[in-house]
N, C-alpha and C positions, 0 to 999 in steps of 0.2 A: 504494500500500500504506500503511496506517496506520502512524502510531510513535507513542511514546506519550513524551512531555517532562514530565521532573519539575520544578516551580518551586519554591524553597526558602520557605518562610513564617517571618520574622524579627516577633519581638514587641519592642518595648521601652517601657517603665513612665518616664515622666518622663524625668531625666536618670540614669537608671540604665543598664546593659551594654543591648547584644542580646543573645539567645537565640533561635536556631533552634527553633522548636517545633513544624515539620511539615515536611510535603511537599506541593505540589497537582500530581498527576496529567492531566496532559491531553494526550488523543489527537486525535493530528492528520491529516487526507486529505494535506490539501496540504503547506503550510509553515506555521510557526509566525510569525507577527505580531503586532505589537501588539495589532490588534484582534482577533484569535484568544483571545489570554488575556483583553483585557477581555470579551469575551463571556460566557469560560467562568465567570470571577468573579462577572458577573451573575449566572449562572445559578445559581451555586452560593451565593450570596446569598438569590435569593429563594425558593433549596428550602430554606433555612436560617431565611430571616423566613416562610416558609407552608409548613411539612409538609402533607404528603400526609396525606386521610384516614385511611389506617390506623394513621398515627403519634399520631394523636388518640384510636385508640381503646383504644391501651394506655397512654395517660394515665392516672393517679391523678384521678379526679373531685377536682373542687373545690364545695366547699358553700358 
């Protein structure tokens, strides 16, 4: 059965505080591992560096 694990997402600017600034959600079959979340990171990476075409097509043209 699926579960679904929250991983907390920490920002911090130089030598300034942390701040919690999200959550990443990730469902899991099996068990959760290392390479479990680095995968999902990839992926949630490169749907972040190359949207999908429909996300391009409610872009603002650029002239």
């Amino acid at each position: 059965m699926p579960a679904t694990v929250s991983v907390p997402v920490f920002l911090r600017v130089g030598d300034g505080d942390e701040h919690q600034v999200g959550e990443i959600e990730i469902e899991v079959v099996d068990k959760v591992t290392r390479q479990t979340i680095a995968e999902f990171l990839r992926a949630a990476a490169d749907a972040y560096e190359h949207p999908e075409q429909e996300d391009a097509t409610n872009a603002p043209a650029h002239n």
